[in-house]
PDB file of N, H, CA, C and O in Angstrom:
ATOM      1  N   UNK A   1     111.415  75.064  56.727  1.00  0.00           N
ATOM      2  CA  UNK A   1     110.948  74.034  55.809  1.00  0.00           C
ATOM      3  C   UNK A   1     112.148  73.123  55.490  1.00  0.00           C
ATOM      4  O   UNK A   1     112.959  73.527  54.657  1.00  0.00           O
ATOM      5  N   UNK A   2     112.343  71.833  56.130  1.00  0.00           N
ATOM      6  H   UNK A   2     111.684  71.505  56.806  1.00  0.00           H
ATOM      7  CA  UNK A   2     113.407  71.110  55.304  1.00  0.00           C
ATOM      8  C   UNK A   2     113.293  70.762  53.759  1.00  0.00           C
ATOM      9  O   UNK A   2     112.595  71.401  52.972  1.00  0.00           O
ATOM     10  N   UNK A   3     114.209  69.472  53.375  1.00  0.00           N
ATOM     11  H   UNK A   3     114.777  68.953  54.014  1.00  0.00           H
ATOM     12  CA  UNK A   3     114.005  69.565  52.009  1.00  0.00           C
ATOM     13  C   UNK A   3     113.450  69.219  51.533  1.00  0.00           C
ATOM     14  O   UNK A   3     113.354  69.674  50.393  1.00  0.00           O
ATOM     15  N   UNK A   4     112.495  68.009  51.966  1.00  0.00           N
ATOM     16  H   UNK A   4     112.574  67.639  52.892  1.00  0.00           H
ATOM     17  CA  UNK A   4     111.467  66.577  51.203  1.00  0.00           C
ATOM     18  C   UNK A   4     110.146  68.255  51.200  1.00  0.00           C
ATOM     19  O   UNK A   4     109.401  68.552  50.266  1.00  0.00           O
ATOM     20  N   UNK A   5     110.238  68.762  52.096  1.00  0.00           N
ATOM     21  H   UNK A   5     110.844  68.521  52.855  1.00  0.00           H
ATOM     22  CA  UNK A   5     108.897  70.048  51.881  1.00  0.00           C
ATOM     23  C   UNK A   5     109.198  70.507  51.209  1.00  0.00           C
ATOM     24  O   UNK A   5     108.281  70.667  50.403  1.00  0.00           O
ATOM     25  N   UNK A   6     110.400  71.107  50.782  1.00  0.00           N
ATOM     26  H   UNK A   6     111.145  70.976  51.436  1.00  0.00           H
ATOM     27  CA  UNK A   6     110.430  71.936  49.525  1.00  0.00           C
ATOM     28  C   UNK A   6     110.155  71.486  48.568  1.00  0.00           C
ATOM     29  O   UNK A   6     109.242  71.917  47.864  1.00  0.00           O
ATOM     30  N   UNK A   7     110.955  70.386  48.259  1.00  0.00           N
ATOM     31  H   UNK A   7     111.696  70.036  48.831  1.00  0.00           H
ATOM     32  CA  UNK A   7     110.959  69.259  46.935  1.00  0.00           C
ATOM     33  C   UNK A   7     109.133  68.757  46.432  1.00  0.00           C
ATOM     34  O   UNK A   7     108.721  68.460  45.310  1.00  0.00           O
ATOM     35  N   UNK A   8     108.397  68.826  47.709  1.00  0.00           N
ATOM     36  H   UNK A   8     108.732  69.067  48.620  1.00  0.00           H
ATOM     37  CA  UNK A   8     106.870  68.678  47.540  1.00  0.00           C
ATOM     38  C   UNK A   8     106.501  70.034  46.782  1.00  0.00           C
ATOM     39  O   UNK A   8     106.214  70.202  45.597  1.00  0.00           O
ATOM     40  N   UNK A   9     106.607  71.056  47.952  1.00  0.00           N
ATOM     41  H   UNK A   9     106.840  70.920  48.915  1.00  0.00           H
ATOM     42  CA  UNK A   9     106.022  72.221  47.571  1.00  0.00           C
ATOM     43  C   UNK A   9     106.363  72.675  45.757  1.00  0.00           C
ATOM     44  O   UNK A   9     105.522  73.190  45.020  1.00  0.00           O
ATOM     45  N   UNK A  10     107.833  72.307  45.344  1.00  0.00           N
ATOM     46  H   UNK A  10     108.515  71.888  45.943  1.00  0.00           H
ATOM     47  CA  UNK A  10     108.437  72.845  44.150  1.00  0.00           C
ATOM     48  C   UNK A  10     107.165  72.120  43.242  1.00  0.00           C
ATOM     49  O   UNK A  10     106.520  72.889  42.529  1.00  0.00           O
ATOM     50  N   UNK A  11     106.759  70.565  43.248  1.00  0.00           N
ATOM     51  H   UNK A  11     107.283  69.941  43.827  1.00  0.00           H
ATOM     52  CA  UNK A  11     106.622  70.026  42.580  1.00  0.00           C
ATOM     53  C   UNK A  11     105.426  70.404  42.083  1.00  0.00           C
ATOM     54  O   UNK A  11     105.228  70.477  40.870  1.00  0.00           O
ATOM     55  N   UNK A  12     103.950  70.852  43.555  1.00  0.00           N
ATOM     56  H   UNK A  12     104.111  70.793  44.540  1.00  0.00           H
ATOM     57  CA  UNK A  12     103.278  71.360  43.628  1.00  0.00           C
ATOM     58  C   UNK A  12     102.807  72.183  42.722  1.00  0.00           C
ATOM     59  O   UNK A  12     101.813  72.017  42.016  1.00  0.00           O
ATOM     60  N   UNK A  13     103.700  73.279  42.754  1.00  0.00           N
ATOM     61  H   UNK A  13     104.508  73.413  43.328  1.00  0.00           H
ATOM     62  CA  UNK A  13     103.628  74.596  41.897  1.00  0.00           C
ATOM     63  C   UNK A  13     103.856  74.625  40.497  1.00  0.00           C
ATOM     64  O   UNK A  13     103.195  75.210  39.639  1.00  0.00           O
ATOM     65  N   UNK A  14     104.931  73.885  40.361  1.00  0.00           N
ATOM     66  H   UNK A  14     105.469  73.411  41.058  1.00  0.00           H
ATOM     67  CA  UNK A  14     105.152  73.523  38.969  1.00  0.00           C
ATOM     68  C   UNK A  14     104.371  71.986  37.896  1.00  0.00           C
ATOM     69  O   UNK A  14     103.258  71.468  37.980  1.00  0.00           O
ATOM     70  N   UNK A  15     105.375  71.722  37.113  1.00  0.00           N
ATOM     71  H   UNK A  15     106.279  72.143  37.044  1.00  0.00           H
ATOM     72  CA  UNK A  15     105.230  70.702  36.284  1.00  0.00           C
ATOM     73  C   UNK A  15     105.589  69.461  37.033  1.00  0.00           C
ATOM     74  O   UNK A  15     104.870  68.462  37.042  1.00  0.00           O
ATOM     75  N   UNK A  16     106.753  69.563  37.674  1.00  0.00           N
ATOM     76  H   UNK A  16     107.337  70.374  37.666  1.00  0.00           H
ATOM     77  CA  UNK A  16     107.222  68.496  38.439  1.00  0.00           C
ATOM     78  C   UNK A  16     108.616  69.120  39.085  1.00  0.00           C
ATOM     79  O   UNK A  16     108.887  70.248  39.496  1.00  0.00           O
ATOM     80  N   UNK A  17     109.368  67.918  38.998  1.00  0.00           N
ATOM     81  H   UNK A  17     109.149  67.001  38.665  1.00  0.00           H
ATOM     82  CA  UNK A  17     111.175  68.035  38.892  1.00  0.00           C
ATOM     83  C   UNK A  17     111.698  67.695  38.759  1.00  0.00           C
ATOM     84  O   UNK A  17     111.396  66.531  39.019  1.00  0.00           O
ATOM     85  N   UNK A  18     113.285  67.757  38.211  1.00  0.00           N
ATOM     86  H   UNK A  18     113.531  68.703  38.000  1.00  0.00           H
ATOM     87  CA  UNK A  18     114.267  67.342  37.490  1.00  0.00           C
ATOM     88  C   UNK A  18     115.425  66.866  38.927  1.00  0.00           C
ATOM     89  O   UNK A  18     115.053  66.862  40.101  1.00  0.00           O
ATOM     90  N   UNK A  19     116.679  66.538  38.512  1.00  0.00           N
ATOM     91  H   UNK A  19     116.981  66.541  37.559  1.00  0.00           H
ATOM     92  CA  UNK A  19     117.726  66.724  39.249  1.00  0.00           C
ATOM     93  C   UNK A  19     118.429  67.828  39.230  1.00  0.00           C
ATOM     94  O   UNK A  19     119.057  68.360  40.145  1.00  0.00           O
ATOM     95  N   UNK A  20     118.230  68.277  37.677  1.00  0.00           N
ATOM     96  H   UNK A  20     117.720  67.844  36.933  1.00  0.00           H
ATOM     97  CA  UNK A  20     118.976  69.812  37.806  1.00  0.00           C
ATOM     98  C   UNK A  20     118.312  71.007  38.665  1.00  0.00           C
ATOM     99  O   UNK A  20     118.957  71.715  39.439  1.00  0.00           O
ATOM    100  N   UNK A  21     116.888  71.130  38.408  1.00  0.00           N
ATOM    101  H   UNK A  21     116.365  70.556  37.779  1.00  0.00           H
ATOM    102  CA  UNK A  21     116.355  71.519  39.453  1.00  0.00           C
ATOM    103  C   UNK A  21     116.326  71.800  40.629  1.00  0.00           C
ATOM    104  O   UNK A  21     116.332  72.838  41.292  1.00  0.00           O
ATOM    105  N   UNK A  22     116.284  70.419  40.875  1.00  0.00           N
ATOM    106  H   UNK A  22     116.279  69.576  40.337  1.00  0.00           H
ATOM    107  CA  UNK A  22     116.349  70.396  42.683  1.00  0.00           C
ATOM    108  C   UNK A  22     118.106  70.848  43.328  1.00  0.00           C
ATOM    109  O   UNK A  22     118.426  71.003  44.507  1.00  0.00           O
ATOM    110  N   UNK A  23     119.043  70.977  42.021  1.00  0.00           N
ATOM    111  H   UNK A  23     118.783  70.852  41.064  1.00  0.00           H
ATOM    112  CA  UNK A  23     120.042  71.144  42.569  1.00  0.00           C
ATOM    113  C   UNK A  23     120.621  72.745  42.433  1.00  0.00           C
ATOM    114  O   UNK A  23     121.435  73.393  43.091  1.00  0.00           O
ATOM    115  N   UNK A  24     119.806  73.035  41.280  1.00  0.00           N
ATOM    116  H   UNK A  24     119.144  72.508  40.747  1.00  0.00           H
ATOM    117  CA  UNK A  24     120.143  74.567  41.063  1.00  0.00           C
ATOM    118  C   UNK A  24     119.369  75.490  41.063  1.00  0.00           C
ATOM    119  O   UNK A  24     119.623  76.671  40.828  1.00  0.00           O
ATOM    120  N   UNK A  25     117.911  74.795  41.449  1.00  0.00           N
ATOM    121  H   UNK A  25     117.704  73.836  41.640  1.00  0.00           H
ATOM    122  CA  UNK A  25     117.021  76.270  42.205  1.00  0.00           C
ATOM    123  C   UNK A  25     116.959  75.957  43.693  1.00  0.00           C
ATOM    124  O   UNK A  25     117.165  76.920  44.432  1.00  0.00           O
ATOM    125  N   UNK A  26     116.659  74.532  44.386  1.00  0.00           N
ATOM    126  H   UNK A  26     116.492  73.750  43.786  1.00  0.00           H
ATOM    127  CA  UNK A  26     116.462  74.524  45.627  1.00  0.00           C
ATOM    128  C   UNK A  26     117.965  74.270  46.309  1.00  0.00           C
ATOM    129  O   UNK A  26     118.070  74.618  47.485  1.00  0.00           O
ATOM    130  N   UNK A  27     119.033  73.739  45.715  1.00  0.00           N
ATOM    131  H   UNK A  27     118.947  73.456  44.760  1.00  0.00           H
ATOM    132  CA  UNK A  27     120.461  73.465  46.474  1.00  0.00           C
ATOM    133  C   UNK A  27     120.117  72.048  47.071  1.00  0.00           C
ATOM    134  O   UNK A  27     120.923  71.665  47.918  1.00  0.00           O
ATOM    135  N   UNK A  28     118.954  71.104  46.758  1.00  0.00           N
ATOM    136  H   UNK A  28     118.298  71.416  46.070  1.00  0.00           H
ATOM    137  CA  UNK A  28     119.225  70.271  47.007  1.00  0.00           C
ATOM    138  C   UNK A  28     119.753  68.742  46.034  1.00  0.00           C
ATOM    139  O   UNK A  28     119.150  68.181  45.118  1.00  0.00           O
ATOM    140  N   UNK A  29     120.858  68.461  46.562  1.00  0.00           N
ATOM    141  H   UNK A  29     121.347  68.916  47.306  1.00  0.00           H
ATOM    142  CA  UNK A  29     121.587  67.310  45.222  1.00  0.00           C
ATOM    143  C   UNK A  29     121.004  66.071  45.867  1.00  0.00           C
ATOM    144  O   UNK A  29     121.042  65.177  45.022  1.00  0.00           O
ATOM    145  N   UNK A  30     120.452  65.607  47.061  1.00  0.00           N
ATOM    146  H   UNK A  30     120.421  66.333  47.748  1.00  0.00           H
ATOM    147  CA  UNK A  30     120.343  64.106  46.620  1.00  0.00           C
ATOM    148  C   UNK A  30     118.394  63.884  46.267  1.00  0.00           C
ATOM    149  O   UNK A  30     117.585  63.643  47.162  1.00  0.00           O
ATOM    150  N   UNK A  31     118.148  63.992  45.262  1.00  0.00           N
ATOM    151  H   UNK A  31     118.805  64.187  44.534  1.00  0.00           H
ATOM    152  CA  UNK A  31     116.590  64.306  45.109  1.00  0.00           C
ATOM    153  C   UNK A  31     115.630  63.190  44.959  1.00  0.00           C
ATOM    154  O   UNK A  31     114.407  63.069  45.033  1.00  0.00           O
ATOM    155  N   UNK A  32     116.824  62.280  44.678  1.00  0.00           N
ATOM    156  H   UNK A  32     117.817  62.378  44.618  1.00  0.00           H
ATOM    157  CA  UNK A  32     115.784  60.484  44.792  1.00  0.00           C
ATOM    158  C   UNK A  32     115.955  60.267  46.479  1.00  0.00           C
ATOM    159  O   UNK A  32     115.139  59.517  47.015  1.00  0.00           O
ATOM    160  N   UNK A  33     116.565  60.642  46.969  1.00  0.00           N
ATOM    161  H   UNK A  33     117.228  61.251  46.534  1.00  0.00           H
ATOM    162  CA  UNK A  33     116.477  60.166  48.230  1.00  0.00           C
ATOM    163  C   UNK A  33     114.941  61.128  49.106  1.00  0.00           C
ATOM    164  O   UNK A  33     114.176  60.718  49.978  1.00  0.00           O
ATOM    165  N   UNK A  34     114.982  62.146  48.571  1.00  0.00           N
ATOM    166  H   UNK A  34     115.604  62.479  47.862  1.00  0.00           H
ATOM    167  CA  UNK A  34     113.958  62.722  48.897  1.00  0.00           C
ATOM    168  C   UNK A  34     112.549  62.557  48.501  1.00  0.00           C
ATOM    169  O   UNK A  34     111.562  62.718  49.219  1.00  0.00           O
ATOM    170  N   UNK A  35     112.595  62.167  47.098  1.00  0.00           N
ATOM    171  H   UNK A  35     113.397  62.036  46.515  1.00  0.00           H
ATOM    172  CA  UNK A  35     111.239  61.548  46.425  1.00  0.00           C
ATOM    173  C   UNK A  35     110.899  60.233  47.133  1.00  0.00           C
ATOM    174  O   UNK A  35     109.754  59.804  46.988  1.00  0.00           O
ATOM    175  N   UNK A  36     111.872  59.465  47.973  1.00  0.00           N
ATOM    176  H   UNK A  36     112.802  59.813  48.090  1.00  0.00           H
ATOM    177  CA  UNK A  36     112.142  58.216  48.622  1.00  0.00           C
ATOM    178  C   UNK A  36     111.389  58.821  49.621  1.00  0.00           C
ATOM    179  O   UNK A  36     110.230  58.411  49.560  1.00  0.00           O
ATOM    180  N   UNK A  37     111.578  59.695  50.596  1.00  0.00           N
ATOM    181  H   UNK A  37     112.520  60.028  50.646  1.00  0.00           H
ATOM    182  CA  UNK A  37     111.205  59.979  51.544  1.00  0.00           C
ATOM    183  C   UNK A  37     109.689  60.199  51.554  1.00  0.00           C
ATOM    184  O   UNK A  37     108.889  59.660  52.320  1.00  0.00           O
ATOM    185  N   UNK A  38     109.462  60.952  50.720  1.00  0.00           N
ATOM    186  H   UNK A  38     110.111  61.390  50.098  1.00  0.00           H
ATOM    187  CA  UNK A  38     108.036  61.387  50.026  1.00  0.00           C
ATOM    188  C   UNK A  38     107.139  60.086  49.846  1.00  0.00           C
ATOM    189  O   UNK A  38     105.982  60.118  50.265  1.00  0.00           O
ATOM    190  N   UNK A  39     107.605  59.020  49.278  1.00  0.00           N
ATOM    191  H   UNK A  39     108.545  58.993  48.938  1.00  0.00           H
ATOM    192  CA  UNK A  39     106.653  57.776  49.017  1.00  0.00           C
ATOM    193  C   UNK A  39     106.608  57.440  50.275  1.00  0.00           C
ATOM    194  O   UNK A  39     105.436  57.279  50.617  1.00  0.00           O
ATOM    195  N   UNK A  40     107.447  57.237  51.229  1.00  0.00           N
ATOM    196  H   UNK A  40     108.398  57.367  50.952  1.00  0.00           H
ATOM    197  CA  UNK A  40     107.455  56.429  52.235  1.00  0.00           C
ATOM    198  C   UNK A  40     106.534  57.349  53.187  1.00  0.00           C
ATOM    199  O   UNK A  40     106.288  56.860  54.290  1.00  0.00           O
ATOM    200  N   UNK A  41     106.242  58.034  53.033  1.00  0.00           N
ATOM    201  H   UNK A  41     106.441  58.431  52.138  1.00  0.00           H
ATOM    202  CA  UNK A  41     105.443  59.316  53.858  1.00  0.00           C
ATOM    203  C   UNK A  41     103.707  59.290  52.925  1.00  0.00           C
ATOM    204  O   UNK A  41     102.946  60.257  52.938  1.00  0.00           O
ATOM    205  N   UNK A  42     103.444  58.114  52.279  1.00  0.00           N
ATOM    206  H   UNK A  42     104.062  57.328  52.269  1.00  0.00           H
ATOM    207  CA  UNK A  42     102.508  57.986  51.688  1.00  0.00           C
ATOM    208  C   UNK A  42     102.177  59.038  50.629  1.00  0.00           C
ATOM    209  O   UNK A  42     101.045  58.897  50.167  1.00  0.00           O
ATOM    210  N   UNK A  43     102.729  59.833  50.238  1.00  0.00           N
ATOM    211  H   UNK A  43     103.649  59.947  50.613  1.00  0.00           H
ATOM    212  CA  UNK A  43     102.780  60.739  48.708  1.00  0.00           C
ATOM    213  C   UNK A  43     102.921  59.782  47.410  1.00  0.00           C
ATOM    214  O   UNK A  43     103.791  58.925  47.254  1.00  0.00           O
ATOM    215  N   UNK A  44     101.716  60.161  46.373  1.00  0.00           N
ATOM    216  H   UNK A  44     101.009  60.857  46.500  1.00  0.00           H
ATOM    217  CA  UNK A  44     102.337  59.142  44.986  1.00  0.00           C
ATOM    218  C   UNK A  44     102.800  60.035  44.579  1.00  0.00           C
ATOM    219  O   UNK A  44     102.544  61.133  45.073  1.00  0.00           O
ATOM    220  N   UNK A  45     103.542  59.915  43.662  1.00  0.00           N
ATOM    221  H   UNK A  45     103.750  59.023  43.261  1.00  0.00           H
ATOM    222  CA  UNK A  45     105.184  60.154  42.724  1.00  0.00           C
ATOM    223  C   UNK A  45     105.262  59.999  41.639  1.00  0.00           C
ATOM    224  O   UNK A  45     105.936  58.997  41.403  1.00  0.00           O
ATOM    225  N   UNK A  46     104.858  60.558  40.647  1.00  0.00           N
ATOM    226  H   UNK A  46     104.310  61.373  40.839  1.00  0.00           H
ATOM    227  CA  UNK A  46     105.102  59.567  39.217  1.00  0.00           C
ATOM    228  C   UNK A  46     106.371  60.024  38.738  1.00  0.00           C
ATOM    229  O   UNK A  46     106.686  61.206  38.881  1.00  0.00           O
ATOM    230  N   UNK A  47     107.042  59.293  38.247  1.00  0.00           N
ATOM    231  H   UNK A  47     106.787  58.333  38.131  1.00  0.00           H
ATOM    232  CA  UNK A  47     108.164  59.489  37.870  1.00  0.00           C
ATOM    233  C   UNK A  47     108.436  58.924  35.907  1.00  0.00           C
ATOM    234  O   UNK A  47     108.017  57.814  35.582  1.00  0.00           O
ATOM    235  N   UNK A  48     109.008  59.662  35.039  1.00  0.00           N
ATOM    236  H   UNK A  48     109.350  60.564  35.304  1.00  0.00           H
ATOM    237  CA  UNK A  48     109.203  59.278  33.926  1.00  0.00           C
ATOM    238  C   UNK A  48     110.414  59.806  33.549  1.00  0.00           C
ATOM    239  O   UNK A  48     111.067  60.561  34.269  1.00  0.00           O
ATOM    240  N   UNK A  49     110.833  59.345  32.156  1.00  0.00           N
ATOM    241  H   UNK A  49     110.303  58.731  31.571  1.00  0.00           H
ATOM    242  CA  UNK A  49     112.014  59.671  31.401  1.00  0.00           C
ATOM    243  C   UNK A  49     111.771  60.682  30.052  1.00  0.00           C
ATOM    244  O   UNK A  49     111.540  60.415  28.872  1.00  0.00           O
ATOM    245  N   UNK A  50     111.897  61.696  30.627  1.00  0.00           N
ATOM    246  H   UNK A  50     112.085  61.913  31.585  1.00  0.00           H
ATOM    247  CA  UNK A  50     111.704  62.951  29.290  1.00  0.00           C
ATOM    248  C   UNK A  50     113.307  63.544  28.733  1.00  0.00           C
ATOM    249  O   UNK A  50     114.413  63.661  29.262  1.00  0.00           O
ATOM    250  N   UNK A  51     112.836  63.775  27.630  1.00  0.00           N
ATOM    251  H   UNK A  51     111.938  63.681  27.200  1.00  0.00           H
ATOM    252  CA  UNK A  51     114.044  64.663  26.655  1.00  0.00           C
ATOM    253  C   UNK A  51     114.371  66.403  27.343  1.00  0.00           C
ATOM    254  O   UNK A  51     113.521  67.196  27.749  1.00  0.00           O
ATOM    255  N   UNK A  52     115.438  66.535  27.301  1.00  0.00           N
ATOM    256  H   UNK A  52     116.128  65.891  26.972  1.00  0.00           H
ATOM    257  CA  UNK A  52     115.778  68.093  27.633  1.00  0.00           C
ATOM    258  C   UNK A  52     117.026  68.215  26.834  1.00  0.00           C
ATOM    259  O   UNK A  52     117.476  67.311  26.130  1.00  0.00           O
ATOM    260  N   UNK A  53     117.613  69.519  27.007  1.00  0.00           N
ATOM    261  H   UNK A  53     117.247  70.253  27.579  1.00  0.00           H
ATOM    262  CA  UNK A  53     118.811  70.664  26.480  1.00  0.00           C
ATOM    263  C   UNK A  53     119.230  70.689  27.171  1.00  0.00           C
ATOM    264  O   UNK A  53     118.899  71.326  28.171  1.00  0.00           O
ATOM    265  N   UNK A  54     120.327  69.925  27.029  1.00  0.00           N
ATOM    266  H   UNK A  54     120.596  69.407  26.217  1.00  0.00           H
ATOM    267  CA  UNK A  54     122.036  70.592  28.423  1.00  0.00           C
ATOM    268  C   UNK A  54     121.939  71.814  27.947  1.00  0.00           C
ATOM    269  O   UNK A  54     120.972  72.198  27.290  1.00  0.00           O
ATOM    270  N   UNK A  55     123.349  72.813  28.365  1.00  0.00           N
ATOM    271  H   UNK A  55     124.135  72.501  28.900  1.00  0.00           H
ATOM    272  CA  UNK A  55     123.580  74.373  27.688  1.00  0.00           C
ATOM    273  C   UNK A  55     124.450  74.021  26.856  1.00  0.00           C
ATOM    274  O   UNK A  55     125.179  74.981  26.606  1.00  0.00           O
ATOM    275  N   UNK A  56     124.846  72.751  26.082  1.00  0.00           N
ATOM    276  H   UNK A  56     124.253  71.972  26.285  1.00  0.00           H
ATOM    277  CA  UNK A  56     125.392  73.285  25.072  1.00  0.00           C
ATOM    278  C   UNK A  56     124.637  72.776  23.870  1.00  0.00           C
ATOM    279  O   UNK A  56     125.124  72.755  22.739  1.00  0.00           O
ATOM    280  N   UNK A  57     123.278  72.317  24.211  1.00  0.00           N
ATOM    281  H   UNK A  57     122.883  72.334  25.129  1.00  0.00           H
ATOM    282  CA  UNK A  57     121.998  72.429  22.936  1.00  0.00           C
ATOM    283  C   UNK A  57     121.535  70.933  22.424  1.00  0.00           C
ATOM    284  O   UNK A  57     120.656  70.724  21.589  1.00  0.00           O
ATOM    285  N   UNK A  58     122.421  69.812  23.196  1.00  0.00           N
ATOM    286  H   UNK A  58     123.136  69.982  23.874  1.00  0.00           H
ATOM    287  CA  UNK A  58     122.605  68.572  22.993  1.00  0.00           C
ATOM    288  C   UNK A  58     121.332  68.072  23.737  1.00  0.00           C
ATOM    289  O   UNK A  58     121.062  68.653  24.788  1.00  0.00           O
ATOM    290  N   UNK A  59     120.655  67.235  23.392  1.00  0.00           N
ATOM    291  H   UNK A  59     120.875  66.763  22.538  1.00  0.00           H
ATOM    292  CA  UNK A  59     119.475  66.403  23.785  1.00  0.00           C
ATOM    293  C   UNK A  59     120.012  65.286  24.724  1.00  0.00           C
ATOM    294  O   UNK A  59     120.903  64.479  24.460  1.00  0.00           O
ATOM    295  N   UNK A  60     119.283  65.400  25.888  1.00  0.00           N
ATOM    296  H   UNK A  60     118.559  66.056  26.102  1.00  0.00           H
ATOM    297  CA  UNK A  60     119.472  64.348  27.220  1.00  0.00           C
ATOM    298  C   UNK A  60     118.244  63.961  27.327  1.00  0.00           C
ATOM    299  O   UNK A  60     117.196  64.344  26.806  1.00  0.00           O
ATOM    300  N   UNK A  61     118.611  62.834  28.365  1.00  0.00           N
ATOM    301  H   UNK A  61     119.462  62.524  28.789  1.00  0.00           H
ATOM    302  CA  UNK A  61     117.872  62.214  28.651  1.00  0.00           C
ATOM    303  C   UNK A  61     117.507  62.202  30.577  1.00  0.00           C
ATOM    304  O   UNK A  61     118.339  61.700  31.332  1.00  0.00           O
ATOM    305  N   UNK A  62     116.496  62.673  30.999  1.00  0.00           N
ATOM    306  H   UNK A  62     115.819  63.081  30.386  1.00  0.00           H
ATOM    307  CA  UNK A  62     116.428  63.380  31.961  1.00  0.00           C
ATOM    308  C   UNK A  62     115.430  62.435  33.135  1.00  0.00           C
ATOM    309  O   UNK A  62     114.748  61.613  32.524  1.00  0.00           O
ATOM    310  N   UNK A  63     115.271  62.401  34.252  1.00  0.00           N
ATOM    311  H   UNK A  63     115.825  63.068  34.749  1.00  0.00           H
ATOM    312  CA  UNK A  63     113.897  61.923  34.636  1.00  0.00           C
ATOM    313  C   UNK A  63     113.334  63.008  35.363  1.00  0.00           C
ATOM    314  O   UNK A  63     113.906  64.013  35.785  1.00  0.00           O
ATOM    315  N   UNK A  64     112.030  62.647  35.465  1.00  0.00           N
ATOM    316  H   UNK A  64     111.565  61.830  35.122  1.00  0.00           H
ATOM    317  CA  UNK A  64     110.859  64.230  35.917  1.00  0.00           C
ATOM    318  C   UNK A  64     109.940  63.550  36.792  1.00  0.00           C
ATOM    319  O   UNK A  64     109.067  62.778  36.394  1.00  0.00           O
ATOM    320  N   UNK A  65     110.166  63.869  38.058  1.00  0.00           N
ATOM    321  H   UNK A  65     110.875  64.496  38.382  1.00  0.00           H
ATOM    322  CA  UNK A  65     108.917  63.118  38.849  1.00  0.00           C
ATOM    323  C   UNK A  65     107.898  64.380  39.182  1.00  0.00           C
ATOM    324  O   UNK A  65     108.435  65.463  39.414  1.00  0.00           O
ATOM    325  N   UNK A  66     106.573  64.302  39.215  1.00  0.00           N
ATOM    326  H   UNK A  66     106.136  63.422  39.026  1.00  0.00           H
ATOM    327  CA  UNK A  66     105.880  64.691  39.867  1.00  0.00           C
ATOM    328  C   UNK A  66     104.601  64.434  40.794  1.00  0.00           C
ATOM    329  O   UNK A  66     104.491  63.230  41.024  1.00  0.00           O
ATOM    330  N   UNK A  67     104.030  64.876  41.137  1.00  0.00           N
ATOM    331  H   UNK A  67     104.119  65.854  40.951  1.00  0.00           H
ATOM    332  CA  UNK A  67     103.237  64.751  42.363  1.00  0.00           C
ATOM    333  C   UNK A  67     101.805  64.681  41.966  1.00  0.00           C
ATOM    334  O   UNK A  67     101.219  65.453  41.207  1.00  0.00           O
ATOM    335  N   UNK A  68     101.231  63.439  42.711  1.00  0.00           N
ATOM    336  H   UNK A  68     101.707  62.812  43.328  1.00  0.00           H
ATOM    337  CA  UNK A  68      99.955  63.126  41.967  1.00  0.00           C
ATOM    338  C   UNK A  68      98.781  63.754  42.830  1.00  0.00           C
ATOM    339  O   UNK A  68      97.862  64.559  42.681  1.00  0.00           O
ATOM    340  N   UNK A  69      99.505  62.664  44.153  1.00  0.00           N
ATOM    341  H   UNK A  69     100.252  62.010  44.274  1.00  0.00           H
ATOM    342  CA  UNK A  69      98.649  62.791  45.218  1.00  0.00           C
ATOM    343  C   UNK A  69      99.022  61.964  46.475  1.00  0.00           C
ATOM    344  O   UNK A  69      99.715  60.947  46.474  1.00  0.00           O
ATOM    345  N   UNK A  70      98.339  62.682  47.758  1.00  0.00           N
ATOM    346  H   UNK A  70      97.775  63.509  47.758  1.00  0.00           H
ATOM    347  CA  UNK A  70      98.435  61.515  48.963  1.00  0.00           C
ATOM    348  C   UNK A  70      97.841  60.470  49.162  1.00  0.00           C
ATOM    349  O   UNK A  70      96.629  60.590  49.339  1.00  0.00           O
ATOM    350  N   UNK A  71      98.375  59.198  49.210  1.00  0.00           N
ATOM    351  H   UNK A  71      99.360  59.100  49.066  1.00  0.00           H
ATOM    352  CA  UNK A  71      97.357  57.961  49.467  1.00  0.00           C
ATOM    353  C   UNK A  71      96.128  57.967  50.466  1.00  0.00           C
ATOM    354  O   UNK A  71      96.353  58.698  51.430  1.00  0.00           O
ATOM    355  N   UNK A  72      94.950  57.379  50.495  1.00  0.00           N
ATOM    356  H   UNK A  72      94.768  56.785  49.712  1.00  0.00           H
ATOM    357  CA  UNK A  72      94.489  57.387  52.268  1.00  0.00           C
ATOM    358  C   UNK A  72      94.212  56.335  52.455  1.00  0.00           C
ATOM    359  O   UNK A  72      93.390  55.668  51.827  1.00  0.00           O
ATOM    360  N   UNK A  73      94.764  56.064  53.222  1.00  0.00           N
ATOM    361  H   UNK A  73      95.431  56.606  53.733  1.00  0.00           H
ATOM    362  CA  UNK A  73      94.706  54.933  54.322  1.00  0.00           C
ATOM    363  C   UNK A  73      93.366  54.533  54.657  1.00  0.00           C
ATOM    364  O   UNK A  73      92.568  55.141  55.370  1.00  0.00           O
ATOM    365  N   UNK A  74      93.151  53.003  53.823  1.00  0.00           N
ATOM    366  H   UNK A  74      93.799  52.509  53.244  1.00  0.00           H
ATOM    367  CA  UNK A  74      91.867  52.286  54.080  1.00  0.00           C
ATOM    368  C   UNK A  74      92.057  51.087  55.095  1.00  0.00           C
ATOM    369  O   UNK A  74      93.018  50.328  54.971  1.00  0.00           O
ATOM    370  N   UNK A  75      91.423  50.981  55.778  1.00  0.00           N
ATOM    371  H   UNK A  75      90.642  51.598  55.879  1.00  0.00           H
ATOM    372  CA  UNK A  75      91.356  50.243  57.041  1.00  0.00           C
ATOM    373  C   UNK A  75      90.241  48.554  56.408  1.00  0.00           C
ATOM    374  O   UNK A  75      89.963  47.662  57.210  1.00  0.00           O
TER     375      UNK A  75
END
């Protein structure tokens, strides 16, 4: 499975995904380039700006894309 599949599959299963995420459960760090890949492969994407907890308890500011659906191609 390369990574734009994982990065689908993660999103799939879950809520969505983060950057921390994709970098410290799947090992993958460039994750807009992969959500890039994903649109261009006709996948929608929603992407927003949510609040989270670094570890030292401080409020960030994070983005969370997840997975809506595949486009289909109308002729």
């Amino acid at each position: 499975m390369n990574q734009t599949e994982k990065v689908l599959e993660f999103m799939k299963e879950h809520y969505g995904i983060t950057t921390y995420e994709s970098t410290y459960i799947l090992g993958i760090t460039r994750l807009s380039a992969r959500i890039s890949d994903l649109r261009d492969a006709g996948y929608i994407i929603n992407d927003q700006w949510v609040d989270r907890k670094n570890t030292d308890g401080e409020k960030i500011h994070v983005k969370l894309y997840s997975y809506i659906g595949k486009a289909v191609d109308v002729l």
